[in-house]
N, C-alpha and C positions, 0 to 999 in steps of 0.2 A: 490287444487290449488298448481302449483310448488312453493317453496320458492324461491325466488331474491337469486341469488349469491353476494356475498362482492364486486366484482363489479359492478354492479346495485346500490349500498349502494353510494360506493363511487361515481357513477357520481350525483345522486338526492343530494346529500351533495355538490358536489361542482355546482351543476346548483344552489341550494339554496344561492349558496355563488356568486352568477353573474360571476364566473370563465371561463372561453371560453373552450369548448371539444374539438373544430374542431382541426382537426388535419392540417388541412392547413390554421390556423391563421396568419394572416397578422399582422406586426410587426407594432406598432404604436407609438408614443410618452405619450396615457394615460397611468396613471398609472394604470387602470385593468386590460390591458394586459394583459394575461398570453399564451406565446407559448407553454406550456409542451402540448404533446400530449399523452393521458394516453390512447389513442384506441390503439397506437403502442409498449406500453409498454409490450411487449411480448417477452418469448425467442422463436427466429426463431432455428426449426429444433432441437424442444428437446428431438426428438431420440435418439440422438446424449446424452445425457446426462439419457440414463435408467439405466445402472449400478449404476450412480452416489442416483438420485433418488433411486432405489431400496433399498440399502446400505443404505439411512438415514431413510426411512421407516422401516429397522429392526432395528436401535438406538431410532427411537421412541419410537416400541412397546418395549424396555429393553434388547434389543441385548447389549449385555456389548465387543463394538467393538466402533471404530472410523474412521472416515474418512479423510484422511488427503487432504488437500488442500494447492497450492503453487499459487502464485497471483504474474505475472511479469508484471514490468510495469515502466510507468517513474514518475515524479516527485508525482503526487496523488496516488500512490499506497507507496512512500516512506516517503510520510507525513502521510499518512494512516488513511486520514479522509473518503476517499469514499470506499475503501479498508475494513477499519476498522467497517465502518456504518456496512457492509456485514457481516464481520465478527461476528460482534456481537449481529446480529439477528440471525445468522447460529447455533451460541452458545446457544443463549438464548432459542431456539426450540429445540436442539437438543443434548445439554453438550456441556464442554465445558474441552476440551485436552491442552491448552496452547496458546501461544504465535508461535510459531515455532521458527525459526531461528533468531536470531536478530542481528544485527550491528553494533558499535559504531560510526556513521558515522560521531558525533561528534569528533573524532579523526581526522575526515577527513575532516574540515572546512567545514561539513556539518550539517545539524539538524536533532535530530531525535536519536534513539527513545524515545518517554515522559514516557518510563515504565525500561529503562535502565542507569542507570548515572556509567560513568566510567570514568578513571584515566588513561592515557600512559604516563607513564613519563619513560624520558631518552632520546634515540637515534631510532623516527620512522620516516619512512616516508610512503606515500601512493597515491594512484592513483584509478581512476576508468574507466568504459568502455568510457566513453567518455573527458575523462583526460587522457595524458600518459598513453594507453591501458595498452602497452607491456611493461611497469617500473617492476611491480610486479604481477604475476599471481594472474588473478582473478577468482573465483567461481560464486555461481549464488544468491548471495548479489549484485553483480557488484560492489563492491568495494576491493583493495587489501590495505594492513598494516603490514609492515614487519620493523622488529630491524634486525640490525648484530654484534648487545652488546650486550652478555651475561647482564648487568648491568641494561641494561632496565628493567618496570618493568609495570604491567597491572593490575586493580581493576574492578570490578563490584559492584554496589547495582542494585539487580533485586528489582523492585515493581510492581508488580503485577494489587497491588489498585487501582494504578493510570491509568491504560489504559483504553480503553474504554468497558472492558467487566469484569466480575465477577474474584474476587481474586481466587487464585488454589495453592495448595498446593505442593512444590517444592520438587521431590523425587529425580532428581538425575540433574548434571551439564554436558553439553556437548560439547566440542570447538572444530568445523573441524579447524585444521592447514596442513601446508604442510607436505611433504613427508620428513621423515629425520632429522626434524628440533629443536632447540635446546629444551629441556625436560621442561614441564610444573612441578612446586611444587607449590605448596600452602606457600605463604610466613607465615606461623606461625611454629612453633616448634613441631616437633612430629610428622608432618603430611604428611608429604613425599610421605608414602605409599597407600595415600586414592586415588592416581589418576593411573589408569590405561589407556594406549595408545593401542588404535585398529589398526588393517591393514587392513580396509576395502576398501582400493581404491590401485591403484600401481600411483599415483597420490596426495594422501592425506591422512592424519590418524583425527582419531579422539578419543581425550582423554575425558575420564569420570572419575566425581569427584561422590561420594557418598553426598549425600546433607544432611546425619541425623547430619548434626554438628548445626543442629537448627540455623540458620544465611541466610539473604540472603545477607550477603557480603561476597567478594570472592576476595584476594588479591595472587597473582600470579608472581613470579619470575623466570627465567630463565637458564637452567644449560647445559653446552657443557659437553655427554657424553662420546663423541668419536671426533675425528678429522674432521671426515664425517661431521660433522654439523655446518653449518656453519650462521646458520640463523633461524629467527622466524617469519613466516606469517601467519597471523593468516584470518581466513577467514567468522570466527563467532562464536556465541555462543547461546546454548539452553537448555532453565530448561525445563525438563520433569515434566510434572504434576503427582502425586499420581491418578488419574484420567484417566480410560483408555475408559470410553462412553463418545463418542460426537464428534468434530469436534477438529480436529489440523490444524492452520491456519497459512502459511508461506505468510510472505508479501515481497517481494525480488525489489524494484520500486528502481530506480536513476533518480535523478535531471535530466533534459535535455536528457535524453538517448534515442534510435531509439532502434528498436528490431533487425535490424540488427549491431549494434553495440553489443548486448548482445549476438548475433549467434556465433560474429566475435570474439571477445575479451573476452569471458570469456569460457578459454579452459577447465574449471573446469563443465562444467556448468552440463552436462547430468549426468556425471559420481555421482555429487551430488543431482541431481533430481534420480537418480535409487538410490541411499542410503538413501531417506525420501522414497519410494516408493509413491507418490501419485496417487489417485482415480483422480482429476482431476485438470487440469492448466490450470489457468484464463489466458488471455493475452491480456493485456489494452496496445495497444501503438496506436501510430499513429500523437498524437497533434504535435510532434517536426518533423515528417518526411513531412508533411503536408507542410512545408517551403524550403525544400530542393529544391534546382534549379534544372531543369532538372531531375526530379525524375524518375527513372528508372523502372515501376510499373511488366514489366517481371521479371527483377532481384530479384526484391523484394519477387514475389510470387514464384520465384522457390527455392529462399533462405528457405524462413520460410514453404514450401513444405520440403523441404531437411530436416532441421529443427524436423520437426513432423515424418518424417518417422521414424529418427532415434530414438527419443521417443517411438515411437510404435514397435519397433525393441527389447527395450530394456523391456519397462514396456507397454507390448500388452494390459491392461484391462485399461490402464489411459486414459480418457475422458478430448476433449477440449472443452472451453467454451471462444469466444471471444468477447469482447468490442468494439462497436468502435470508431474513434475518432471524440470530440463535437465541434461544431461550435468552433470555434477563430476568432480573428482579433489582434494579436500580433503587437505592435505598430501602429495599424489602417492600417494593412495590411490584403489584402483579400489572405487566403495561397491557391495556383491554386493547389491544388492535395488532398483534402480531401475528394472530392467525388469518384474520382480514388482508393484511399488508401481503404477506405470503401466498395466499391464496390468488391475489389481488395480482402482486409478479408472474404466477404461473398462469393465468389468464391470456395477461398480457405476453409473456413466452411463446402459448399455444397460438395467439392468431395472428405471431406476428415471426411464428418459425423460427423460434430462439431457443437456445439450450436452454436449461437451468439446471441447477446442484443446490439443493433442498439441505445447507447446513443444518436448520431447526429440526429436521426429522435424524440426521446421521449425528450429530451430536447428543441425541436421546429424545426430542420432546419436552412435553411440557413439562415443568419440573426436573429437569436435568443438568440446570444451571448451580441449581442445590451440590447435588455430588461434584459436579465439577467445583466449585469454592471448596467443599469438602476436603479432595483430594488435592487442593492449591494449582488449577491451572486456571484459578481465574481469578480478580481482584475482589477484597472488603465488599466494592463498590457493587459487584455483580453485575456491572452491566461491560467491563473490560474484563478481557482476558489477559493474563501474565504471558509473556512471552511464550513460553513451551506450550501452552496452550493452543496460542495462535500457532505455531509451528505443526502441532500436531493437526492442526484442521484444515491445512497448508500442505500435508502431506496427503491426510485423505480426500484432498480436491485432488490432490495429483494423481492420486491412485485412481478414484475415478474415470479421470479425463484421459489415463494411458490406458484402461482397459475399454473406453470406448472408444481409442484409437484401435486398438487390439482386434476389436470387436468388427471392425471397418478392413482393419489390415493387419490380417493373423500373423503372431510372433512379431510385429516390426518392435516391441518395445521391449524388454526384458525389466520385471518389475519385481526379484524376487529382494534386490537388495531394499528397495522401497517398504515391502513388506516387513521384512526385516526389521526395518526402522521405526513405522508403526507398531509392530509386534513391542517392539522395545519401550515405545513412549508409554503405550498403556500399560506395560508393568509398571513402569513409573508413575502413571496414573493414580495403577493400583494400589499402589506403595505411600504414595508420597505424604500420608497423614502419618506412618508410621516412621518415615526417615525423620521426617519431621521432627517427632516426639523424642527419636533418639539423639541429636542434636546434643554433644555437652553441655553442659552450665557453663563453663569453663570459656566457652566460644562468643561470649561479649559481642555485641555492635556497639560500632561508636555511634555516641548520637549526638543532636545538634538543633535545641533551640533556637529557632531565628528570633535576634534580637531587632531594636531599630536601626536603621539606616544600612542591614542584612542584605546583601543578592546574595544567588547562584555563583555568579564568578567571584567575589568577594570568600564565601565558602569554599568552594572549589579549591582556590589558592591557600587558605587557610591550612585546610585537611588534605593538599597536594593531590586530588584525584579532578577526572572531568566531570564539565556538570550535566552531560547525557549519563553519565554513571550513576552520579544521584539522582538525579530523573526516573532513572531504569531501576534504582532501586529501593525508590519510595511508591513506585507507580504511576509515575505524575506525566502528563501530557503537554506542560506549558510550565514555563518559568516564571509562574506565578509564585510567590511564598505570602506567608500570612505571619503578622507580627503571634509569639508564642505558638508559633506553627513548631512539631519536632520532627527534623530529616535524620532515616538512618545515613551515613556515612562509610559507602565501600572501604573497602580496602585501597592503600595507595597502590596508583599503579609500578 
């Protein structure tokens, strides 16, 4: 008799659990609802992704090689909970190469990353693709940070522990800056000579620090070598792992950003995707273009066509894999171009031999943004997911993506605990109006009018907790506050 595949498993579990399969679920006010449709949870067109496949099937069997991955996208790929989920199933199958590139975007009255804490003091300023493009040239972080003081001065503490996948051991430090620009030191004494600057771009350099100084703090000053240099912009930074099997995962997302805005405004951007060389690039946009008046869907698809040629022009073996964008209602607005936008990526998918993973159909369709607020995996706002949310849509991309490895190379992945795991989030799903409801009285949040001349770190210290805490637990994506604004206030840590 044939054995049941893991998916057999998984539907008899959730029919067990009264969970709905159909995939043309009608959205309803109970709370069993459930819109996810897990028949559609499939990568379409995963031809388009055999090199990528092939390449992780030799790191299974001990191929002492990696696969490097870049992940563009807007605000969820730069909070990096649905990004991340990915991420750290990728790793956990198959090693695990690092972090990639990261960001202080915390610099840039924005949040993020919770594996990076750092210091710019002095004289900066910064922009990003959808903020004052053209202020400071930007890369394919989509954000720009630049001094023109020598006097200024920049820190890192990398932690590794805290993100959401296995610590790695930090063999060397790596910061793309611009071209020309004033001389990276190590602000301690002696050390001068441990950083050496590359010429790998006619656009950009990029300095490396040797990491055996046993320390993941890294304190950085600035020095005018010559007249020519007039400036510091800095564009990112990356610990290489001691670890060369398994997966290197770059998460490059901005707040609000359109993918044409990232084509447009970040003239850095190819020149730094062919200097990580990656296997392949994820591309999750769409929720913010989805609201655009008069959305121009020709433009768009000969943009992001233009786009991908010149990628394949430059690094011919990199394989695409696109997202699409999920149901919204952004102020209880219905956005008229999401079905267009969608349609629009799988177009361009088909004639240009790219996978795609159709989130808007496996998350339920239209109208399924509703049950999901419902059940609380998604914000007020309805156009952001709450973190479990994105985690849960992070896990069924994964599940996808290992059973059309599976699908290529039978048994190489074992996905019952994966399932598992999903099994689990939708009970929570299913639940989660009624956990909700039972919540003591008793169970108080502190809360916290911002008064005048109020920040985030001024609060923070006040209520002893961090201010990605209250971030994370007001919803918020930027270190904006608003006079008579009210923030709940976690628990100290």
């Amino acid at each position: 008799m044939k054995k049941p595949n893991n998916n057999f498993y998984l539907l008899i579990m959730l029919l067990f659990c009264n969970i709905s399969m159909n995939s043309q679920t009608q959205i309803s006010d109970s709370i069993n609802s459930n819109p996810i449709s897990l028949q559609n949870n499939i990568i379409e067109n995963p031809k388009g992704l055999e090199r990528t496949f092939k390449k992780l099937k030799t790191i299974k069997e001990g191929d002492n090689s990696n696969l490097v991955v870049v992940h563009l996208g807007d605000s969820h790929i730069q909070m990096g909970h649905f990004s991340g989920k990915f991420k750290l199933n990728l790793q956990n199958e198959f090693g695990d190469c690092g972090d990639g590139i990261l960001f202080p975007y915390s610099a840039c009255k924005s949040v993020g990353p919770r594996n990076l804490k750092s210091q710019f003091m002095g004289s900066w300023e910064f922009n990003n693709i959808t903020s004052s493009p053209n202020k400071i040239e930007i890369g394919l972080k989509g954000y720009g940070l630049r001094t023109k003081d020598t006097l200024s001065r920049f820190s890192f503490n990398y932690s590794p522990e805290t993100t959401l996948h296995k610590s790695i051991n930090v063999k060397k430090v790596k910061i793309f800056h611009g071209k020309n620009n004033f001389q990276i030191k190590l602000n301690n004494t002696n050390s001068g000579n441990l950083i050496l600057t590359e010429n790998i771009s006619s656009n950009f350099d990029l300095s490396s620090i040797n990491a055996s100084l046993g320390t993941s703090d890294f304190s950085f000053k600035l020095i005018q070598e010559n007249d020519s240099q007039s400036e510091f912009n800095f564009h990112g930074i990356f610990f290489e792992s001691d670890q060369n099997r398994g997966v290197q995962y770059h998460e490059c997302g901005v707040v609000g950003a359109q993918f044409l805005q990232m084509i447009k405004y970040s003239p850095l951007l190819i020149e730094q995707l062919v200097a990580l060389k990656p296997n392949l690039i994820i591309i999750s946009y769409g929720s913010n273009e989805s609201y655009i008046r008069n959305f121009d869907s020709v433009l768009y698809k000969n943009e992001i066509e233009i786009f991908l040629s010149k990628i394949k022009k430059e690094l011919p073996e990199t394989e695409f894999l696109f997202t699409t964008t999920p149901d919204t209602r952004s102020n209880n607005q219905h956005p008229a171009f999401t079905k267009e936008i969608n349609n629009t990526q799988r177009e361009i998918a088909n004639k240009n031999n790219a996978a795609l993973w159709d989130l808007n159909t496996v998350m339920g369709g239209e109208n399924s943004m509703i049950q999901w607020h419902k059940n609380g995996l998604a914000n007020n706002d309805k156009l952001h997911f709450v973190k479990s949310g994105y985690q849960l849509q992070g896990n069924l991309f994964s599940l996808s993506f290992f059973n059309a490895i599976n699908n290529k190379f039978p048994n190489l992945i074992k996905t019952d605990s994966l399932i598992s795991e999903i099994n689990h989030q939708i009970l929570v799903f299913k639940k989660a109006k009624t956990i909700k409801s039972e919540t003591p009285k008793s169970s108080k949040k502190i809360k916290h009018v911002v008064e005048k001349g109020d920040t985030l770190l001024k609060i923070s210290k006040k209520y002893n907790c961090s201010i990605s805490s209250i971030l994370e637990a007001n919803n918020k994506t930027s270190n904006l506050i608003k006079l008579g604004e009210t923030l709940i206030i976690p628990e100290s840590l």
